[in-house]
C-alpha positions in Angstrom: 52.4 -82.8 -149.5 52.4 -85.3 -146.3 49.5 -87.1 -145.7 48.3 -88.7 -142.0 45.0 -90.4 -141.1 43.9 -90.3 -137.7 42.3 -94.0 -136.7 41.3 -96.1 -134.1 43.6 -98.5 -132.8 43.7 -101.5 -130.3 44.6 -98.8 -127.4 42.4 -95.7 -128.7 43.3 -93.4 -131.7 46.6 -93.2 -133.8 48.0 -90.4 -136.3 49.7 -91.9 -138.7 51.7 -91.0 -141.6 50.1 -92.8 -144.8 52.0 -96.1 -145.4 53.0 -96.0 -142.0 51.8 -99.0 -139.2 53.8 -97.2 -136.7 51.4 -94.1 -135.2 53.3 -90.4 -134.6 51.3 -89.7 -131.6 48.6 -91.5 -129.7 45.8 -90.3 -127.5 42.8 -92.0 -125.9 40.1 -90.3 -127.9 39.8 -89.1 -131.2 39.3 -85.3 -130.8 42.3 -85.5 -128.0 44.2 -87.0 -131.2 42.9 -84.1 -133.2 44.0 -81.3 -131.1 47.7 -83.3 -130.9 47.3 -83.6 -134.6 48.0 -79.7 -135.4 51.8 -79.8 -134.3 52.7 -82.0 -137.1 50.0 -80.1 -139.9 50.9 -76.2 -138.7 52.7 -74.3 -140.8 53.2 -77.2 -143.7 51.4 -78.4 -146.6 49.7 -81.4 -145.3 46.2 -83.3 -145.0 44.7 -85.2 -142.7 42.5 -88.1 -143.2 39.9 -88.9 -140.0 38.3 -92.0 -140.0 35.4 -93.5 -137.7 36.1 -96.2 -135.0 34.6 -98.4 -137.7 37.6 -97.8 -140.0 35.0 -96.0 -142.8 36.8 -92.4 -144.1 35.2 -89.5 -141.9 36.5 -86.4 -143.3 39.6 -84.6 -144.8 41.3 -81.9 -143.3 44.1 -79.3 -144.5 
C-alpha cells in the first residue's frame, strides 16, 4: 500500500509520499491539495495522512 500525507509547507500545502521531503503536488490551500490528491489515490490501494497547519495528525483517508 502507498502511503502520502498532505502538510503544510513554507509555500502552502504538500502531498508527499511517506519518507519523501520532496512534495508530488503543491497547492495553496489544503482542500485545493485534497481535490489534487485523488489522481495519485484513485483506482490504487493507498492512504492518505492530512495533517493541520500545526503539523498535529488530522485524519486518515483511503
Amino acid at each position: 500500500m502507498n502511503s502520502y500525507r498532505i502538510m503544510k509547507t513554507k509555500d502552502g500545502w504538500g502531498l508527499f509520499r511517506t519518507g519523501s521531503v520532496k512534495p508530488l503536488a503543491a497547492a495553496s490551500t489544503k482542500d485545493g491539495l485534497v481535490a489534487l490528491a485523488t489522481p495519485f489515490i484513485a483506482g490504487a490501494a493507498a492512504s492518505v495522512r492530512v495533517h493541520n497547519e500545526n503539523g498535529t495528525f488530522q485524519e486518515l483517508r483511503f
